[in-house]
N, CA, C and O atoms as CSV, one atom per row, in Angstrom:
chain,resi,resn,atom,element,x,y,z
A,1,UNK,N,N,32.043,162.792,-43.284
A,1,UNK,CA,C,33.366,162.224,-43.338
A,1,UNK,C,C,33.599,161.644,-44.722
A,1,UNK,O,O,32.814,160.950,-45.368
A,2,UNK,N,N,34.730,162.022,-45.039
A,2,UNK,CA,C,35.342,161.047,-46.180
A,2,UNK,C,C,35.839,160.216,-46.341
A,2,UNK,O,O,36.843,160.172,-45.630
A,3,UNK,N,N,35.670,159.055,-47.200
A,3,UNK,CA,C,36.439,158.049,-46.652
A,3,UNK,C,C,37.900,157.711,-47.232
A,3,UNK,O,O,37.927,158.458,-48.210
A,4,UNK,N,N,38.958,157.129,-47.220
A,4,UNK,CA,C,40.130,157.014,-47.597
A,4,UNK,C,C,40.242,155.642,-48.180
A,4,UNK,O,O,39.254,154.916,-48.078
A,5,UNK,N,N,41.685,155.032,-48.987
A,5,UNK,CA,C,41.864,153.789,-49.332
A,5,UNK,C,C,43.252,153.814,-48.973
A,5,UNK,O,O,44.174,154.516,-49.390
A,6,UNK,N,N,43.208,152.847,-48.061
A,6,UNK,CA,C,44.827,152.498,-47.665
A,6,UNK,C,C,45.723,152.059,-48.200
A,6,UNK,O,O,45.325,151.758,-49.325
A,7,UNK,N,N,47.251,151.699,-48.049
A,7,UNK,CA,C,48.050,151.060,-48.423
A,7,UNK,C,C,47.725,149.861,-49.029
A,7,UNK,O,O,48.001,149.464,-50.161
A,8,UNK,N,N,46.748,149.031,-47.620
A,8,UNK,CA,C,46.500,147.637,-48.080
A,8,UNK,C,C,45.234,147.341,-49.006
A,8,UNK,O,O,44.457,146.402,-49.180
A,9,UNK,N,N,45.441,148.697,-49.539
A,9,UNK,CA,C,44.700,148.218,-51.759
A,9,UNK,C,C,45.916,147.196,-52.301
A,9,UNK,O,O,47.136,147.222,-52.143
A,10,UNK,N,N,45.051,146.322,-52.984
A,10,UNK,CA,C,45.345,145.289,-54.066
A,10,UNK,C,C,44.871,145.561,-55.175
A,10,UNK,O,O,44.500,144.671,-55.941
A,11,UNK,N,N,44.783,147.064,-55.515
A,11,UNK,CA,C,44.308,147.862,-56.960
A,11,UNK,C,C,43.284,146.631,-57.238
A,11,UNK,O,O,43.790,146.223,-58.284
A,12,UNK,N,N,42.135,145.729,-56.990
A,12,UNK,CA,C,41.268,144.913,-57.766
A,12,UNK,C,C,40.443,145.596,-58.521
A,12,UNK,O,O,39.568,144.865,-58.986
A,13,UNK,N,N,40.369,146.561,-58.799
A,13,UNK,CA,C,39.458,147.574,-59.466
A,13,UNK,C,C,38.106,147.300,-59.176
A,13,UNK,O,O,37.458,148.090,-59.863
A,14,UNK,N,N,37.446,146.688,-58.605
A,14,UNK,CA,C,36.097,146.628,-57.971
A,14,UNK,C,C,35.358,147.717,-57.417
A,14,UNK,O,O,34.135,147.788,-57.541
A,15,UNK,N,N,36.267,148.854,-56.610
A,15,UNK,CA,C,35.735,149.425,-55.608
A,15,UNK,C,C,35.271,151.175,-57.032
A,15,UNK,O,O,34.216,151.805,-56.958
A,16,UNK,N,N,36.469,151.495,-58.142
A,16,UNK,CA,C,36.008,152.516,-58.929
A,16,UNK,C,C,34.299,152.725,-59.715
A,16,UNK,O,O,33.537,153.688,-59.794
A,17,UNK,N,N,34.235,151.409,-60.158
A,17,UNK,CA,C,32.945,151.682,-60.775
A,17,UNK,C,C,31.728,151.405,-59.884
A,17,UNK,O,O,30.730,151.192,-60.572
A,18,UNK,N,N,31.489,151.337,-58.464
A,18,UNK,CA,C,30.625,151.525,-57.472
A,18,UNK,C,C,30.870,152.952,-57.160
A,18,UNK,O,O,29.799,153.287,-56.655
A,19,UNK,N,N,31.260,153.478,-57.159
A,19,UNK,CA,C,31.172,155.238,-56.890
A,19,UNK,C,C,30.078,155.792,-56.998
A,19,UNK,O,O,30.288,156.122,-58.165
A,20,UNK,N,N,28.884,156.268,-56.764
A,20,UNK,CA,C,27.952,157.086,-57.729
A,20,UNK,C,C,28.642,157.949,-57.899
A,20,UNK,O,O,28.469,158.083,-59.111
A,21,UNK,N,N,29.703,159.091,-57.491
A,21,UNK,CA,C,30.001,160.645,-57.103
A,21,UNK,C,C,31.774,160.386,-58.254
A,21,UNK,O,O,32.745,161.129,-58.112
A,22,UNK,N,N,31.737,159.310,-59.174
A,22,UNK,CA,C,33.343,159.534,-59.768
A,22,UNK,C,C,34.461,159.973,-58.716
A,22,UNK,O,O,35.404,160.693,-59.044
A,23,UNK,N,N,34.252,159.407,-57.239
A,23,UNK,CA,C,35.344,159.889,-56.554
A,23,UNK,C,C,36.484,159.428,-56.217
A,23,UNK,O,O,37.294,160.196,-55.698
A,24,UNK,N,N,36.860,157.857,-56.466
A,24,UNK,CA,C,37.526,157.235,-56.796
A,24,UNK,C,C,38.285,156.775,-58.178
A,24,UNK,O,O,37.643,156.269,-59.099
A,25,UNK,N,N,39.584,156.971,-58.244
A,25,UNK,CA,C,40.618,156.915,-58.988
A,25,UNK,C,C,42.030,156.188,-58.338
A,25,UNK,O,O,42.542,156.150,-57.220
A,26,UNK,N,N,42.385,155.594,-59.795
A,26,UNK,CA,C,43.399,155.078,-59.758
A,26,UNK,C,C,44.746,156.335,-59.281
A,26,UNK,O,O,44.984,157.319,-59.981
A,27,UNK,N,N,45.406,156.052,-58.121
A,27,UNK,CA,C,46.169,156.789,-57.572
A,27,UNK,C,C,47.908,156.194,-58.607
A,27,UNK,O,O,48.004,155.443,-59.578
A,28,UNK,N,N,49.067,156.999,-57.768
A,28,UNK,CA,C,50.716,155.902,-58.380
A,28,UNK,C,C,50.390,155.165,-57.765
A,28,UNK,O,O,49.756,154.487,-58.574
A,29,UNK,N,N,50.282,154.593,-56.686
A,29,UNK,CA,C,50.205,153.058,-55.871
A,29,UNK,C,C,49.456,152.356,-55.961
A,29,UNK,O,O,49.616,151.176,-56.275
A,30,UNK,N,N,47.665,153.315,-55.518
A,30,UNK,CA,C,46.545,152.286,-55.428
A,30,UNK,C,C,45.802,153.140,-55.457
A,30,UNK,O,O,46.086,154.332,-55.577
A,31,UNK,N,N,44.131,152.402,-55.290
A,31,UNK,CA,C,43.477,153.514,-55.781
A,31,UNK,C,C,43.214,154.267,-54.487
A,31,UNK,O,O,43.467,153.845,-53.359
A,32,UNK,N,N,42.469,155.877,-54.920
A,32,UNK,CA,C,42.126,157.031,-53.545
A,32,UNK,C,C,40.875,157.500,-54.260
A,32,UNK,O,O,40.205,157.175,-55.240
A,33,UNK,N,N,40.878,158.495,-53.225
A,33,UNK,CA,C,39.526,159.010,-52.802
A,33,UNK,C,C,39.366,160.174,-53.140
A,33,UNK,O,O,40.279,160.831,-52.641
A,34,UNK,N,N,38.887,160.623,-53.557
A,34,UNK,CA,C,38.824,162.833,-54.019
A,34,UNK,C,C,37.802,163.183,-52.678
A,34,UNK,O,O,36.589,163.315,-52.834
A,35,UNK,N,N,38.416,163.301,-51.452
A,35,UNK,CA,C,37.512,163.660,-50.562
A,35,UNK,C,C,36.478,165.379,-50.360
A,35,UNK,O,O,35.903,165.949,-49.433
A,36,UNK,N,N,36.726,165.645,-51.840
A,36,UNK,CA,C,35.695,166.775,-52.290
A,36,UNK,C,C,34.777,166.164,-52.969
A,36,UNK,O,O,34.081,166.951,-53.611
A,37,UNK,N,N,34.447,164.870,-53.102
A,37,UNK,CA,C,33.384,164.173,-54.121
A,37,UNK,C,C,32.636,163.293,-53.278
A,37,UNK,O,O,31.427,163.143,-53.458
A,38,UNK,N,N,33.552,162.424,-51.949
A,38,UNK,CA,C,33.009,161.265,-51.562
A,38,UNK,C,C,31.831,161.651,-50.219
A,38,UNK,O,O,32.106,161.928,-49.051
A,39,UNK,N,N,30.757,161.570,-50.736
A,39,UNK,CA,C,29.765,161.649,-49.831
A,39,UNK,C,C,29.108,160.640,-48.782
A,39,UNK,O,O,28.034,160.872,-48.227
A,40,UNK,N,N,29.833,159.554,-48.587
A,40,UNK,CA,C,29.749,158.362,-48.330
A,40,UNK,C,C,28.707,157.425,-48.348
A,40,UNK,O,O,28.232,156.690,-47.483
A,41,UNK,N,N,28.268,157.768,-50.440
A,41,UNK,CA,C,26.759,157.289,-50.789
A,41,UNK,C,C,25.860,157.742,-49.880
A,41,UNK,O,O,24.843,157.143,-49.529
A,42,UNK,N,N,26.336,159.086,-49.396
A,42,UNK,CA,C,24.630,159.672,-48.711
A,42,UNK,C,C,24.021,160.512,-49.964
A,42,UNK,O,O,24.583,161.239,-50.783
A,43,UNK,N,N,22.449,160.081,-49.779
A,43,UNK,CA,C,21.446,160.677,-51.065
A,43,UNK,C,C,21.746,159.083,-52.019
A,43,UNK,O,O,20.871,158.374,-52.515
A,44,UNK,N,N,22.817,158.920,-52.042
A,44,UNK,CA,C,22.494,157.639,-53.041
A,44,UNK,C,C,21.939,156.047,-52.213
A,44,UNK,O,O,21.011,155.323,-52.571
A,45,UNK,N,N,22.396,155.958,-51.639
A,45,UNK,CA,C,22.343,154.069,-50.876
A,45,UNK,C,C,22.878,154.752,-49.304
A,45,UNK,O,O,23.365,155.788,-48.850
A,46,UNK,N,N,22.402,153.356,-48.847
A,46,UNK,CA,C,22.278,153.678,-47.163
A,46,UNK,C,C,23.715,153.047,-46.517
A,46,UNK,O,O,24.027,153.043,-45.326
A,47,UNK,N,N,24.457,152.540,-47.604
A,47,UNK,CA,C,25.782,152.297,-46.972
A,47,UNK,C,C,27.058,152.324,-47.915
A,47,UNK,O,O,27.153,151.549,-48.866
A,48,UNK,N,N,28.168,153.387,-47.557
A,48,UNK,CA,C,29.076,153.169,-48.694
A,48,UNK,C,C,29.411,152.188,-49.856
A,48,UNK,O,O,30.261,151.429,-49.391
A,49,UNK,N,N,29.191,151.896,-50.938
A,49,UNK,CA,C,29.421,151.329,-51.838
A,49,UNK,C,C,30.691,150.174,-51.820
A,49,UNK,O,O,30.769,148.972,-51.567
A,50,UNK,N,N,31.779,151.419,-52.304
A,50,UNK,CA,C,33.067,150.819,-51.815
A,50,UNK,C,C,33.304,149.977,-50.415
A,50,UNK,O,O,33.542,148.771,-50.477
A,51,UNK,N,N,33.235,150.616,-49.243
A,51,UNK,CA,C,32.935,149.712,-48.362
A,51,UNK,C,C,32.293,148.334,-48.276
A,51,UNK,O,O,32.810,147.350,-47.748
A,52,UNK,N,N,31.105,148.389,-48.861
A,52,UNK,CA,C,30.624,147.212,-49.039
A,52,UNK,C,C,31.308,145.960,-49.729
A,52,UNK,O,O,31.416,144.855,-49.197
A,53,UNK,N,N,31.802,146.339,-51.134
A,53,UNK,CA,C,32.545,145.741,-51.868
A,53,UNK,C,C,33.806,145.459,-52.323
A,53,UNK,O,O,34.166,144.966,-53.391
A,54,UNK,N,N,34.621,145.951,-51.080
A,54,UNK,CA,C,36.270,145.875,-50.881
A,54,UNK,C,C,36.479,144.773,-50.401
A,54,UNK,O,O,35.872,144.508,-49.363
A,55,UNK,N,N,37.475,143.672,-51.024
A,55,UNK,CA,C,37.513,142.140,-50.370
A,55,UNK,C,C,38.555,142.357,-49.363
A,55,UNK,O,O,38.596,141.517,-48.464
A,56,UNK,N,N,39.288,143.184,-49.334
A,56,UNK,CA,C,40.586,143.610,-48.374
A,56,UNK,C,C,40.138,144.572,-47.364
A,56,UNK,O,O,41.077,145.259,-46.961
A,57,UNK,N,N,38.922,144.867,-46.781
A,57,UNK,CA,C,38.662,146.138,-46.357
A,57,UNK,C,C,39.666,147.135,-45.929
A,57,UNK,O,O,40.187,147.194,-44.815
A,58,UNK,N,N,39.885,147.934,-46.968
A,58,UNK,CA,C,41.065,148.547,-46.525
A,58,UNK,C,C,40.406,149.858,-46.946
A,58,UNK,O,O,41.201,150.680,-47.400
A,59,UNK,N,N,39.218,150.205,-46.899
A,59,UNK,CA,C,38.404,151.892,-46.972
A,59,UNK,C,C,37.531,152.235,-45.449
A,59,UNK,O,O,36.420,151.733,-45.283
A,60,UNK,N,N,38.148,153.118,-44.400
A,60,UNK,CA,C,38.048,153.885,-43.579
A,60,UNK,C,C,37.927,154.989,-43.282
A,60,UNK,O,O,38.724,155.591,-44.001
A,61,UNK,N,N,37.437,155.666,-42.675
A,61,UNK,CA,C,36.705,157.175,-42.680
A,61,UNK,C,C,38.226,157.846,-42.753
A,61,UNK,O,O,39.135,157.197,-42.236
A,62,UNK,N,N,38.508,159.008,-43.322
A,62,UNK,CA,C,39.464,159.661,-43.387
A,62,UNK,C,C,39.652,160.939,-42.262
A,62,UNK,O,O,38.930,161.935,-42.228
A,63,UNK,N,N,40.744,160.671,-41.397
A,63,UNK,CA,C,40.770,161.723,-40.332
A,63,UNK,C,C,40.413,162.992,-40.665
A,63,UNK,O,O,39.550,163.724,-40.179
A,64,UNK,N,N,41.241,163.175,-41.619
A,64,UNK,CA,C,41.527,164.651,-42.104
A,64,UNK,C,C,40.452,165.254,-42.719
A,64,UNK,O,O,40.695,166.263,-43.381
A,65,UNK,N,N,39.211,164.822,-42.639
A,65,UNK,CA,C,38.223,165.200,-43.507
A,65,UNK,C,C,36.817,165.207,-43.113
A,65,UNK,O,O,35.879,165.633,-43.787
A,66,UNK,N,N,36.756,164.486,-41.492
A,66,UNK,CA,C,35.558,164.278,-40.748
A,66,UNK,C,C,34.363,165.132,-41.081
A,66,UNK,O,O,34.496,166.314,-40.764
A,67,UNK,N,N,33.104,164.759,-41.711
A,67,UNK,CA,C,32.198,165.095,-41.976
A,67,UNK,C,C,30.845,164.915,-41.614
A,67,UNK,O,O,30.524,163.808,-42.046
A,68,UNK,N,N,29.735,165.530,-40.945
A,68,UNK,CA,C,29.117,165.087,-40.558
A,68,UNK,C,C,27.508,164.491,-41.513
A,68,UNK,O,O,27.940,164.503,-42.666
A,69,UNK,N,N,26.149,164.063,-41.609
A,69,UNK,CA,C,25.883,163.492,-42.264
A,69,UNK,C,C,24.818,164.440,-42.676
A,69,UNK,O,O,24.030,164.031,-43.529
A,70,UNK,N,N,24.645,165.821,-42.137
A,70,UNK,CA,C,24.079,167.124,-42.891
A,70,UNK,C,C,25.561,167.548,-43.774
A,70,UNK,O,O,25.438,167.416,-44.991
A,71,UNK,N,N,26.492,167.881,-43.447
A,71,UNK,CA,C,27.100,168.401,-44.269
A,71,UNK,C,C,27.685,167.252,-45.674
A,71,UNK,O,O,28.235,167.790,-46.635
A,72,UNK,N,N,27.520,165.821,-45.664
A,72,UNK,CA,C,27.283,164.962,-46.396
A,72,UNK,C,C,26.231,165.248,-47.724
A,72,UNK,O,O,26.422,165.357,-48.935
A,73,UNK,N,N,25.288,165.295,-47.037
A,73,UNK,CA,C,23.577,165.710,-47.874
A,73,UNK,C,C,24.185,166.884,-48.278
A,73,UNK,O,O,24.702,166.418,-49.294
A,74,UNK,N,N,24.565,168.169,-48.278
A,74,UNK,CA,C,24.657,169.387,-48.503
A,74,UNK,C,C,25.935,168.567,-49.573
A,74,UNK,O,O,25.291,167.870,-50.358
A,75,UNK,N,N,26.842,168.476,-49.748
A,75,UNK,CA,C,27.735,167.832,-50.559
A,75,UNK,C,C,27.614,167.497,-52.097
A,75,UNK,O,O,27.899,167.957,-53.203
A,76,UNK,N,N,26.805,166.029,-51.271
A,76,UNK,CA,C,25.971,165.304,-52.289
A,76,UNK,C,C,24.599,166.174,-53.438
A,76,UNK,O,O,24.192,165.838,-54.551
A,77,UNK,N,N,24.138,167.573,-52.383
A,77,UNK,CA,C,23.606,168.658,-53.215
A,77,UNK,C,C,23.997,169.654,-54.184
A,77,UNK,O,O,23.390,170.251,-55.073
A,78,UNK,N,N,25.039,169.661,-53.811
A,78,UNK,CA,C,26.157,170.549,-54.929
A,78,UNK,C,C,26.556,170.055,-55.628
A,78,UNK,O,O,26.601,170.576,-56.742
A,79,UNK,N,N,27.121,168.689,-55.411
A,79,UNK,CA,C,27.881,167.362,-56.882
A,79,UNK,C,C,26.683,166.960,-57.396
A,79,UNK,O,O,27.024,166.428,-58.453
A,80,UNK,N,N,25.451,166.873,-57.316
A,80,UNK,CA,C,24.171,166.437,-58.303
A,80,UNK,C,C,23.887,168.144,-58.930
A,80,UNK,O,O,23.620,168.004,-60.123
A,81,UNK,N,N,23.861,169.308,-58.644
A,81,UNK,CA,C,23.373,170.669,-59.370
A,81,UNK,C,C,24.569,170.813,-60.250
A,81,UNK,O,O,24.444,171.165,-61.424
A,82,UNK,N,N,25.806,170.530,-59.670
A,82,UNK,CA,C,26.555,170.292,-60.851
A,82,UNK,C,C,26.932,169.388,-62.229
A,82,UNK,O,O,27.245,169.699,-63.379
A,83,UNK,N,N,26.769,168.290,-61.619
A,83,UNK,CA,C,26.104,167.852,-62.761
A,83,UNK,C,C,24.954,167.696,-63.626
A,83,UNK,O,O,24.924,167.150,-64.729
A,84,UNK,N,N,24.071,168.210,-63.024
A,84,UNK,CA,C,23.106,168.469,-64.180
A,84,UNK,C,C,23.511,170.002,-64.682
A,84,UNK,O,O,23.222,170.234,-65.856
A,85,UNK,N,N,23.964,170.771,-64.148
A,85,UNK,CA,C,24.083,171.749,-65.254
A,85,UNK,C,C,25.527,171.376,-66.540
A,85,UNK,O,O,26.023,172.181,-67.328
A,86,UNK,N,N,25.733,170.535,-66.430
A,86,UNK,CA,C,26.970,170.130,-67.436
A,86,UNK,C,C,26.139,169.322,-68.697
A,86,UNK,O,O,25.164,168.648,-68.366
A,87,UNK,N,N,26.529,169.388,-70.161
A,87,UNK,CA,C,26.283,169.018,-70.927
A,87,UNK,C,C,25.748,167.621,-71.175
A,87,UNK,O,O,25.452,167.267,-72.316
């Protein structure tokens, strides 16, 4: 699953530079999620990042994107081979 950032962002910018996967960005409103990137810190840490460190909790699994926590790992395997083959 991927996770999403709701309405009730207060843009604090806290939650972008906890990413390991760069999957968070500043959206027009607030910030979101590239739910082709967000692995929900599986392979990295044992509990979403962002989640952890949102004072508004306003980051929830994203319907539209339900993932399970093999196809997570498999994810998180393709966004690390890709970046190491990049400069």
């Amino acid at each position: 699953m991927a996770l999403m950032i709701t309405d009730e962002c207060i843009n604090c910018d806290v939650c972008e530079p906890e990413c390991p996967n760069d999957a968070i960005f500043l959206g027009e409103e607030h910030y979101d999620i590239d739910p082709h990137k967000c692995t929900e810190c599986v392979g990295h840490f044992d509990e979403p990042q962002c989640v952890q460190i949102c004072p508004v909790a306003c980051i929830p699994v994203n319907p539209q994107h339900v993932e399970g926590r093999e196809t997570l790992w498999q994810k998180y395997q393709r966004l690390q081979a890709a970046a190491d083959r990049q400069p």
